[in-house]
N, C-alpha and C positions, 0 to 999 in steps of 0.2 A: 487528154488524149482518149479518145473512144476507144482504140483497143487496151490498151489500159485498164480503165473500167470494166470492160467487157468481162478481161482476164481476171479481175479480182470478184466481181460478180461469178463468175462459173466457177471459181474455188468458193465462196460463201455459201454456194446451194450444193455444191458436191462434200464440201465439210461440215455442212450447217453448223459452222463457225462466223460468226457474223463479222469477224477483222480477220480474213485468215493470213495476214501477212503480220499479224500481231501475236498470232500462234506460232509455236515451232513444230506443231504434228507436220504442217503440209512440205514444210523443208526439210526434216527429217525423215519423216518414214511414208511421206506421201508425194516421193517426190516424180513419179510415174504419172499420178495425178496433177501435177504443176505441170510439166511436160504437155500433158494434153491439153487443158487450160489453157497454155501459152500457144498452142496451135489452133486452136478453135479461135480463139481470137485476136491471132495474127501478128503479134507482138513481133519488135523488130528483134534484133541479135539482143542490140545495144540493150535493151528490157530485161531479156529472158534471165530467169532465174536457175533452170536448172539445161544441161545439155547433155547431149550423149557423147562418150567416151568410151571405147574398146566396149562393146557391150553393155554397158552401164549409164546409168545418168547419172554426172555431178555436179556440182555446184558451179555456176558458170563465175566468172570473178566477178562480176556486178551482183550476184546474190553472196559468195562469199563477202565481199566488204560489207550488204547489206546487214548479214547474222554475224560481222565483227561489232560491228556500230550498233548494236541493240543491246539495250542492258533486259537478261533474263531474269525473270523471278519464275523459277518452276518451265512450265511450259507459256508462259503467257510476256508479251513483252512491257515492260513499266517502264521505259526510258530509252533515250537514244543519246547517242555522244555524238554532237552535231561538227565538232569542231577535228577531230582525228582520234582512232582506235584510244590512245596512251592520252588522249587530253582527259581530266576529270569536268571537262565543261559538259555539260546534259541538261536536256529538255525530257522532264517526266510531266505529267498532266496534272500530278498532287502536288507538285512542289511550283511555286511563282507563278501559279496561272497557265505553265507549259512553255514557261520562259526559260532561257539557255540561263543555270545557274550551279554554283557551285557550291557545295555542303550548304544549299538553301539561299544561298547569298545570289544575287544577278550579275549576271554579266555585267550589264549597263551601269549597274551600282559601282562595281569595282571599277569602269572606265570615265564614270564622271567625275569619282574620285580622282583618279589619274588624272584626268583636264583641267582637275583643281590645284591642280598641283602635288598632291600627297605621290608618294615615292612609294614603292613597293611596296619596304618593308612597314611603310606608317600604314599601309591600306591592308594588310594582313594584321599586322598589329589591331588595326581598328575593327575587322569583322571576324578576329580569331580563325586565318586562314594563313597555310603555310603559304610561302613568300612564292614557291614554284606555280599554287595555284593558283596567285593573283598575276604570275607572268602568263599563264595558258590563259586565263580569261582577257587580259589585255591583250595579246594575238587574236583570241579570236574576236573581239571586238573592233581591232585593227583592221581585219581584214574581212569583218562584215562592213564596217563604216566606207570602204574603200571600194569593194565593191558596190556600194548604193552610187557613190559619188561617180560610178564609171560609167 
């Protein structure tokens, strides 16, 4: 989506932050400046990051879930939990290529095991992973497989 772009472009040269949605300055204390970004380049509701309230700009719920969903290190983002807030399932860039995986292990590894027939608690047993996180990665490979197939 071009406005999209646009939006992220007009925060990179006003932050000269070259990801600034990988940063938390522009969501925290630059959020005046997200605001104008988002109206220069015309983004719909459903996009915007931050919005006005009683005076103020806040986080509109599509930015707050987006800064739930991000794993911080300091100010900068290193991962994202693709699958919900409380899943320990994440895609980082250092760990599988950027692959959704859990304590190093993949998704895909944990659900082809499961295909294989291994049970839960053999496929935690086998990659020393508690049993609850081989349930959250099987869901969320459930319901990546199921949405391809739709």
């Amino acid at each position: 989506m071009k406005e999209l772009r646009a939006f992220i472009e007009d925060l990179r040269q006003r932050t000269q932050v070259p990801y600034p949605l990988a940063h938390a300055q522009p969501l925290v204390s630059g959020k005046s400046l997200v605001m104008e970004a988002q109206e220069a380049a015309g983004l719909e509701a459903e996009f915007c990051l931050v919005v006005p309230f009683q005076n103020q700009l806040m986080l509109s719920y599509s930015g707050e879930m987006f800064l739930d969903r991000v794993v911080w290190e300091g100010n900068l983002a290193v991962g994202w939990k693709v699958h919900s807030v409380k899943s320990p399932v994440m895609v980082r860039p250092d760990v599988r290529f950027g692959r959704p995986a859990i304590s190093g292990v993949s998704t895909e590894s944990i659900f082809e095991s499961s295909e294989d027939g291994a049970s839960a608690s053999e496929i935690a047993e086998d990659f020393n992973l508690q049993v609850a996180d081989v349930r959250w990665a099987l869901g969320y490979e459930e319901e990546r497989h199921t949405a391809a197939s739709a």
